[in-house]
C-alpha positions in Angstrom: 130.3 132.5 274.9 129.2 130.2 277.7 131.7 130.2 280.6 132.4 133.9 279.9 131.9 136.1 283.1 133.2 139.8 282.1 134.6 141.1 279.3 136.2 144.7 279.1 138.3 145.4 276.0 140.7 148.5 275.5 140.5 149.2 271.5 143.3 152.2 272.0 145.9 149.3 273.6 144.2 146.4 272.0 143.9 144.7 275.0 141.2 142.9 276.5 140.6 141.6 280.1 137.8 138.7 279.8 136.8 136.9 283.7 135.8 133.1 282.7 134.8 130.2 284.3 137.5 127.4 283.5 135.3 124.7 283.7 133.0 126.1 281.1 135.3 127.9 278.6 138.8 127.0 278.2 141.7 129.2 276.6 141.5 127.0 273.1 137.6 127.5 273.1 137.6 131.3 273.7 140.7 131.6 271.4 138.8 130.1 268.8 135.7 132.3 268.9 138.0 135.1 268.9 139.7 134.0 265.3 135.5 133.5 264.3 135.0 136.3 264.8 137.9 137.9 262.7 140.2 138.6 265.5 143.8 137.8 266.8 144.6 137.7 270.3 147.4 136.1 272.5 147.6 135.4 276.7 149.3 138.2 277.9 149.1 137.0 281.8 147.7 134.5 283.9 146.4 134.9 287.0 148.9 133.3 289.8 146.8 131.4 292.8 
């Protein structure tokens, strides 16, 4: 989706660390895309700084 830099997913910890441009993509958006596309997902982190 636009604003998306990187994506790397880990299917063996269901985890996925996605690089994004917050003025382009925002949390709801990408959320949203995620559940289009028949997935789940929750913030785990946020980077500090």
């Amino acid at each position: 989706m636009p604003g998306v830099r990187t994506a790397k997913v880990n299917f063996d910890k269901k985890e996925a660390l996605v690089e994004f441009d917050a003025k382009k993509a925002t949390i709801v958006q990408m959320s949203a895309a995620l559940n289009k596309a028949g997935y789940t997902g929750s913030l785990k982190s946020w980077p500090k700084g």
